[in-house]
C-alpha positions in Angstrom: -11.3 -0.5 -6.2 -12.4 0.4 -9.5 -16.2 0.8 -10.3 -17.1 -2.4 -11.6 -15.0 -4.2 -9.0 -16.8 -2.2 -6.3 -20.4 -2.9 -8.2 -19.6 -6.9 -8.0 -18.6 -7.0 -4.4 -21.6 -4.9 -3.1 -24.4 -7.6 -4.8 -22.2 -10.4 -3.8 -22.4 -8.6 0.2 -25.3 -6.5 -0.6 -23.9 -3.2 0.4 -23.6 0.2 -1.8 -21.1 1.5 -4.0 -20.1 4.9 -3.0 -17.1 7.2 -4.4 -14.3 9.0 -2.4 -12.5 10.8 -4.9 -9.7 10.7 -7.0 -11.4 7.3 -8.8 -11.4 5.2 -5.6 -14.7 3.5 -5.3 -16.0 1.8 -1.7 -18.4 -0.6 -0.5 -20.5 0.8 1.9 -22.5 -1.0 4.5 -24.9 0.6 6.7 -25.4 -0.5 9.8 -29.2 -0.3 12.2 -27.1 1.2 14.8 -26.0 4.0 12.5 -22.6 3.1 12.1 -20.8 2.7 8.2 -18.5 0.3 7.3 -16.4 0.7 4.1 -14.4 -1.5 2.4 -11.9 -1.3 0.4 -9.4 -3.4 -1.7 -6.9 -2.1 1.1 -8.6 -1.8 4.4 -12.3 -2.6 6.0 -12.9 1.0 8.5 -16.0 1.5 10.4 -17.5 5.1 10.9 -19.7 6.3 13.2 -21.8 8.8 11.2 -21.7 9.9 7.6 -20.2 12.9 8.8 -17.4 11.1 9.9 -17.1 9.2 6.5 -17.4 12.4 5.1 -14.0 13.8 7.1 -12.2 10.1 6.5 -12.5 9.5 10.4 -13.1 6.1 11.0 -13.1 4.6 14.6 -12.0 1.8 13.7 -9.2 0.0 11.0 -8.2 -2.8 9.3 -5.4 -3.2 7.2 -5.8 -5.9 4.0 -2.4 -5.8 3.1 
């Protein structure tokens, strides 16, 4: 996603944007158990820590396309 398309859909969802490099921008939603989601315009992943998000390790997937 680009910036501004990242900025819309976290009001819309009420999440945070968040940057992984190389001009890709996220939507990050933090969870009370810890966990991260991140969405993308190509796939929704969960991660257990930051740490994980961090190393691009999610536990879980989800393909868009």
């Amino acid at each position: 996603m680009l910036e501004a398309q990242a900025t819309q859909v976290a009001e819309a969802l009420g999440g945070d944007t968040w940057q992984s490099g190389g001009g890709i921008w996220l939507v990050l939603f933090k969870r009370s158990d810890g966990r991260i989601v991140a969405l993308s315009d190509e796939m929704v992943c969960e991660y257990r820590s930051e740490d994980d998000l961090e190393r691009s390790e999610p536990s879980l997937s989800i393909a868009l396309h």
